[in-house]
N, C-alpha and C positions, 0 to 999 in steps of 0.2 A: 361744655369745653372738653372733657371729656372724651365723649363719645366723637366727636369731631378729628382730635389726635389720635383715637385709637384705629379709625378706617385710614391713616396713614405708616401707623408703629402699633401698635397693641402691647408692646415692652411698654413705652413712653406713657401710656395710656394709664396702663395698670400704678406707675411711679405716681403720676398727676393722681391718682387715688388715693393712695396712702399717704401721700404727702398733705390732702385734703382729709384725711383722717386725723391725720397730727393737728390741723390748723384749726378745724370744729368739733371738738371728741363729741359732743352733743348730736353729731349727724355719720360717727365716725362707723357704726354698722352698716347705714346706705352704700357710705363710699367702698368699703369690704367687697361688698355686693358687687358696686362696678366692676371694684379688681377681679372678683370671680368671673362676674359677664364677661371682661375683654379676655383676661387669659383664656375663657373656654371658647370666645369667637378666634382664639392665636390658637387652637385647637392642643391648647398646655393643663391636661388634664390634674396632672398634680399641682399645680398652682390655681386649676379653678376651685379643686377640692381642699385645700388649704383657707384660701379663701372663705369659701362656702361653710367650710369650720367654725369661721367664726362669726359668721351669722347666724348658723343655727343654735349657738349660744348666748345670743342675743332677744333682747323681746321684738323683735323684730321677724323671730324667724318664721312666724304662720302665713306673713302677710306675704311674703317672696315665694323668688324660686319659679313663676310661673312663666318664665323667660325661655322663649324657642331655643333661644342659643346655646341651654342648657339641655336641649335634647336628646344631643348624639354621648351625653354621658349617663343616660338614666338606665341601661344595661350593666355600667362599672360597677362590681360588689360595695364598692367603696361609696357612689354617691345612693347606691341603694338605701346601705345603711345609716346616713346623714339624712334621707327621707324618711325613711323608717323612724327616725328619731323626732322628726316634723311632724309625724302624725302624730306620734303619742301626744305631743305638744298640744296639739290640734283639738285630739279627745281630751286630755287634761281639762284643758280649755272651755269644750265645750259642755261637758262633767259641773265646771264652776258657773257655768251662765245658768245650766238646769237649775243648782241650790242659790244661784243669787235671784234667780228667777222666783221662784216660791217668795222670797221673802220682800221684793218688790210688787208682786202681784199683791200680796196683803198689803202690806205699803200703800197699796193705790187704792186700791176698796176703802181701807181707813180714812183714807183723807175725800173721798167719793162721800163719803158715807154722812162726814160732817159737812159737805157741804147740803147733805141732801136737810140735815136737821137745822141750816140755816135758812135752807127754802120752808122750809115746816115756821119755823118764827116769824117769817115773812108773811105766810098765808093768814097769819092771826090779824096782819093790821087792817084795818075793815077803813081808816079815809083812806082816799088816793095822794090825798097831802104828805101824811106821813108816810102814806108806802115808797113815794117818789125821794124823800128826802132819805127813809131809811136804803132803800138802794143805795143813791150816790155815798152815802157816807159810810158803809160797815160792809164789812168781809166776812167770810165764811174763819169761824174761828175753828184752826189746827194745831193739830198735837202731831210734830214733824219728828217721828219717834228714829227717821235716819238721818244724818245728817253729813253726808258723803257728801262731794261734788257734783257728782254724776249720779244720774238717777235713769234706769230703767222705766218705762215706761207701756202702755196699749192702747189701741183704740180701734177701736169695733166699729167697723163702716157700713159691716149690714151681720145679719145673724151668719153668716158660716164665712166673714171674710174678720182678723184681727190682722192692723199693723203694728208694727213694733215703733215706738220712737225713744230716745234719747233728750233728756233734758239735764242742761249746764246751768250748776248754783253758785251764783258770783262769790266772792272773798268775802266772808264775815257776814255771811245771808243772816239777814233777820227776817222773822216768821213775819210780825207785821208792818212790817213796810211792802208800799207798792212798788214793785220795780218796773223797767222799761223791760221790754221784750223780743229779740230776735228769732224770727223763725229762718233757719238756713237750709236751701233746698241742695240736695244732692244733684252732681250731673249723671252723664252716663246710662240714663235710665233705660236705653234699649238692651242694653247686657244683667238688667238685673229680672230674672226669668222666676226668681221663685221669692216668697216670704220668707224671713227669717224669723227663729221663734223669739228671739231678744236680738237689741242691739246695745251694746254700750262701749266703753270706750275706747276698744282696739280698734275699732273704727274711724276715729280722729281723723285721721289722714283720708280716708274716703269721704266724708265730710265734707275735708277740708280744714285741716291743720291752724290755717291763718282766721281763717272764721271762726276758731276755737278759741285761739289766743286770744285775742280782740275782742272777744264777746265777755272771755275772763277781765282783761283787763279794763274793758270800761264800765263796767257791775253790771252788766243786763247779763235776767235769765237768756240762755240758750235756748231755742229748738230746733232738734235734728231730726225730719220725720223720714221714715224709709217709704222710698216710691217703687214700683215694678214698672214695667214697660207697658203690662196692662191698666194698672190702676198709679197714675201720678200725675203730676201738675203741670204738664203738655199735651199730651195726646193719648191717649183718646180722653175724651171726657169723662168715664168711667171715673174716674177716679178724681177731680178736679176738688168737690167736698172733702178730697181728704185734712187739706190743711186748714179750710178754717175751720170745718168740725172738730178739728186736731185742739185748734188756741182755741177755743170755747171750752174743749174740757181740761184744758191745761189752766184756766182761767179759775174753775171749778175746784182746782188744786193747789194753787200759788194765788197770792196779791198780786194783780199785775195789773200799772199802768195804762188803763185803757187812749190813754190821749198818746201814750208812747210805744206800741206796737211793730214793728219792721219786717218785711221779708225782701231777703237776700240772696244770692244763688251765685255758681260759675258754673257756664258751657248750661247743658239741659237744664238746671237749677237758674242762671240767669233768664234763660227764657220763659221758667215758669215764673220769678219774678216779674216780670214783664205782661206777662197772663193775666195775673192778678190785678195790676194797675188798669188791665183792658177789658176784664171781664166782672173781676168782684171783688171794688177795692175796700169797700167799706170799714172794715177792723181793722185797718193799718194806715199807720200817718205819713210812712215815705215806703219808697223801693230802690232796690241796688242791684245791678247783675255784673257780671266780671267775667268776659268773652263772651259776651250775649248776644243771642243772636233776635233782635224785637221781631218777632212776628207771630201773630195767634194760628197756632195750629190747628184748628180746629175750626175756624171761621175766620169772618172779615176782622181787621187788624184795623180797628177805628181809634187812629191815635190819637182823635182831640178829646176821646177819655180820657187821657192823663192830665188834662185841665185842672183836674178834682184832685189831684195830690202831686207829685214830684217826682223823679228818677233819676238817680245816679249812677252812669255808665261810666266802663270802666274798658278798654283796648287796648291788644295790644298788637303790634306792626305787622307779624307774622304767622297773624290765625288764620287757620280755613275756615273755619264756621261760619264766622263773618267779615268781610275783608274793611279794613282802616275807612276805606272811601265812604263805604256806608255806613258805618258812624257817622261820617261827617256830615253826611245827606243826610242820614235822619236829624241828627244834632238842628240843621238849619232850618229841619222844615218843623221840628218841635218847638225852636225858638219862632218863626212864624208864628205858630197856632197859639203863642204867649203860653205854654208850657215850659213848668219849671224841671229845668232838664240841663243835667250838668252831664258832661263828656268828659275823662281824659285816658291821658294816651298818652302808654308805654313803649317809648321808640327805644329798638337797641338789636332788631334784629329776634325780638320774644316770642314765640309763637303759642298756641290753645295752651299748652299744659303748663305754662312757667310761673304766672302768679299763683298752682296752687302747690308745685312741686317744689321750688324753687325757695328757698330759707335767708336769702339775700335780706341786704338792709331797704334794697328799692321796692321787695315784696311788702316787707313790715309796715314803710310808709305810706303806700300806697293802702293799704289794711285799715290804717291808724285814720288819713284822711277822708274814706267812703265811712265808716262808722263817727268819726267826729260830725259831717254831714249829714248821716242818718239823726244823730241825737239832734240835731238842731231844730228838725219836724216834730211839729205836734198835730196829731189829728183833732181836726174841727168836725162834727159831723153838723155842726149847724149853719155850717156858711152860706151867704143868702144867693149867691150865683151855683146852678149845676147844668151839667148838659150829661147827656147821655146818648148813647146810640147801642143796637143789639143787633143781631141776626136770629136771639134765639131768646125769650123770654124769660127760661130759665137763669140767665146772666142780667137781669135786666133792672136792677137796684144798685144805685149807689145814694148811701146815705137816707136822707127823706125823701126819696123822688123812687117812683116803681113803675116799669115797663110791664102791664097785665096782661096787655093782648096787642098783637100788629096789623096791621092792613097796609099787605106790600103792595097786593093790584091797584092799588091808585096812584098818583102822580107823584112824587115827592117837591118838598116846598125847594124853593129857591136854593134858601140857607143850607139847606141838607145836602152835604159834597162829600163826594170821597179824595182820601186824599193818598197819593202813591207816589213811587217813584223808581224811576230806572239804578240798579245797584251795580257797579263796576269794580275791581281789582281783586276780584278772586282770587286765593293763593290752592296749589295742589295739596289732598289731604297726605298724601306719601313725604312729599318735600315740600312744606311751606315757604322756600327761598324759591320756589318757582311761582313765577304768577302767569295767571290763565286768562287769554286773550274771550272772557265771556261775560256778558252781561245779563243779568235777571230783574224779575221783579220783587221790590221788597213787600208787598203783601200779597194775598190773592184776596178775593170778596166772593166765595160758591154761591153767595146768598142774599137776596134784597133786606137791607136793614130798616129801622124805625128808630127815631132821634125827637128825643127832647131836649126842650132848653126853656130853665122854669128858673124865677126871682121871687122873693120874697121881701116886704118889707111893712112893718104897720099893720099887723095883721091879714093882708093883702098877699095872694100870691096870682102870679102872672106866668102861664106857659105858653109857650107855641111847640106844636107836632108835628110833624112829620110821620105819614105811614105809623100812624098809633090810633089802635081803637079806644083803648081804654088805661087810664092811671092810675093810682094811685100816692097819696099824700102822706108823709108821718110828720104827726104833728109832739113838739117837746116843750113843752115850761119855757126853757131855753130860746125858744123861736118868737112863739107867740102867747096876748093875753087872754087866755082862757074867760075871762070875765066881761070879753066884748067878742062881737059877732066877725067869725072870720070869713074874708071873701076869697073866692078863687074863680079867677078871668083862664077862661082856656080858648085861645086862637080869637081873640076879643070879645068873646062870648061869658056873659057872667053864668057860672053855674049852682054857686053856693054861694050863700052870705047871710049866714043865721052865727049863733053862740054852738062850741062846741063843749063838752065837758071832758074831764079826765076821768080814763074809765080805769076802774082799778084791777079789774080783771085783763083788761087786755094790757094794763102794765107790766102784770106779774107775767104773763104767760110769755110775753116778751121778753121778758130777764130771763126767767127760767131757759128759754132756748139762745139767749144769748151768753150770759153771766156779763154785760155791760153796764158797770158804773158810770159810762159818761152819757153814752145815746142812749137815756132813759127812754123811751117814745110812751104818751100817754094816750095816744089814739089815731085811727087812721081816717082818711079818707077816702072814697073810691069815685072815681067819676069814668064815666061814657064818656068820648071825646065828640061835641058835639062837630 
């Protein structure tokens, strides 16, 4: 509103600020801020500086200021010295992450450390009965010697790479209870060029504000993991392990509800949500993205993966990223494929940045009913129907079902389709009120894929393949009787049907690399596709 009156009056602009100052004291620093923006775009240097004043007195003042329109005053003694005062903030600042640094890094070793001595208790149990059972039922016992909200965090992706991430502790945390769990991706990710040495919570707002809120107010742990443009959960694949290496060893740290796990995203963060349901959805029971744009970056975009869990999209009328129509196309062609796939849409003229800039009551609700949705998911990793499909074997597990090896030179079966579509009403990225007379396609395919589709029942499992050399099986208590002979038919062909046993070493080593209470898996299988 704002910014709308001020390319008319820049007076009237500056009033609609302050007057929006008086009305949300809670937000009343931003609106300052605009008052400085428009008077220095009315080129009224004492009232940008005025302005500016009293942001820089605010906690607000490190995160601003990087505004063009602020440039023809960065000569004036005057706004020199108001920066000059920014930075000492700035080093202040970054002075306190060093010493909260130290003491969160030991923080994490500590609680590392016991979990390492409950994998040590664990190696003692010599049946597989009771190591199976001592899994699902006992947690790494911790002495949570901080007990702040916000908790600094690292995770190490290879020996000379460490990310930083942020983790949110609900209202009235207790050490042993299992909580549900949000992982929230950041957008923006082609601007973020360098690692930071911590993150914690002057951040919020880069995050994502509303995702904060929301994740307080419905008791799930938070996780906020920081991505670069080289290493993050779109593109390139470089870095795609980061988040769920990330909830493994966050798992390793906290009690968390393995059947209630989530990842979340807006803009670049939506479509790494999105990722994940396409490439490696396993440790999460639903997905949500907020101005998302669905398509894998990185390969073909096989959307009847999302078969195997659910997604909740979230649009709004006026985004470039991805325009209204294709929501709706996708929306239809996901209800086609019997994917559970909820759409809505923010009409009012909203464009990319407004659900997460934007403090309105339409943002909250909107907030309130994607995470009411998310909680209603529970992850099954034992469900007796999966499909799957890859381009790259590395991606090629969801659940108890494993894509080993492919063989794209042969024909592909019938059933095996791709599925796409034409995308229409593009808005410009300059002025989203213009829309662009072009159409595209919503996925691309660089690569010949491989597709499974495998049942289970009665000890019995049943697959058919497509362009697959070879599978693999995980077998759970949970699935099947260990006590009778299990059969497996692949493309009608029987290959196995003898008794399998629970191996107790490939239990443990399983946990140990997962920390999963629910998808125990007590042994595998491997087949040749005949």
């Amino acid at each position: 509103m704002g910014v709308n009156m001020g390319r008319q009056n820049w007076g009237a602009a500056i009033q609609w600020a302050l007057k929006a100052a008086e009305a949300e004291p809670a937000d009343k620093y931003w609106r300052y801020l605009n008052a400085a923006d428009f008077a220095s775009r009315d080129r009224n240097a004492d009232l940008a500086i005025k302005y500016a004043t009293l942001v820089v007195d605010s906690d607000i003042a490190t995160k601003v200021f990087g505004n063009s329109s602020f440039d023809w005053l960065r000569q004036d003694p005057r706004w020199m010295h108001l920066m000059g005062k920014v930075e000492q903030l700035k080093e202040k600042q970054r002075q306190q992450r060093v010493q909260a640094s130290i003491r969160f890094r030991g923080f994490q070793q500590q609680l590392l450390g016991q979990n390492d001595n409950h994998i040590d208790s664990l190696t003692k149990i010599s049946s597989a009965d009771k190591l199976y059972k001592q899994i699902q039922n006992t947690n790494p016992v911790h002495d949570y010697s901080y007990s702040g909200r916000f908790i600094s965090g690292w995770f190490k992706l290879s020996d000379s790479l460490q990310f930083p991430y942020l983790v949110q502790l609900p209202l009235g945390f207790e050490p042993g209870r299992r909580y549900p769990m949000i992982v929230v991706l950041h957008g923006a990710i082609g601007r973020q060029t360098k690692i930071p040495d911590m993150v914690d919570s002057t951040l919020n707002g880069f995050f994502g504000q509303p995702f904060v809120d929301q994740a307080y107010n419905f008791s799930l742990i938070a996780l906020f993991p920081y991505g670069t443009n080289r290493y993050n959960w779109m593109m390139p694949d470089d870095g795609f392990e980061l988040v769920p290496e990330l909830v493994r060893q966050v798992k390793k740290i906290y009690s968390i509800d393995d059947r209630r796990v989530y990842v979340a995203g807006h803009s670049n963060g939506a479509t790494g949500a999105f990722a994940y349901l396409m490439k490696q959805p396993s440790l999460f029971a639903g997905f949500a993205g907020v101005n998302n744009r669905p398509q894998v970056r990185t390969g073909g975009t096989f959307l009847k993966n999302g078969i195997n869990r659910s997604f909740y999209n979230v649009a709004t009328d006026y985004d470039y990223y991805f325009p209204l129509a294709g929501h709706r196309a996708i929306t239809d062609l996901a209800r086609e494929l019997k994917l559970e796939w909820d759409n809505e849409e923010v009409i009012g003229h909203y464009n990319h940045a407004y659900l997460t800039n934007a403090r309105d009551s339409t943002v909250k609700e909107v907030y309130q009913r994607l995470f009411a949705n998310l909680l209603t998911k529970q992850r099954n990793p034992f469900q007796t129907n999966l499909y799957w499909e890859c381009d790259d074997v590395k991606h090629g597990r969801v659940d108890w079902l494993e894509l080993n090896q492919l063989d794209t030179m042969v024909q592909k079966s019938s059933w095996h389709t791709s599925q796409n579509l034409l995308v229409s009403g593009w808005r410009s990225i300059a002025n989203p009120e213009v829309a662009l007379d072009s159409t595209s396609q919503a996925f691309v395919f660089p690569r010949r894929s491989g597709a499974v589709s495998a049942f289970y029942s009665n000890n019995r499992f049943d697959v058919k393949t497509s362009r697959v050399k070879s599978i693999a099986i995980y077998l759970s208590p949970e699935m099947i009787d260990f006590r009778k002979p299990v059969q497996v038919v692949i493309n009608g062909t029987t290959v196995f049907n003898t008794t399998v046993v629970k191996d107790r070493n490939f239990m443990l080593d399983a946990y140990i690399l997962e920390s999963d209470h629910q998808a125990v898996w007590a042994n595998r299988l491997q087949f040749t596709v005949p």
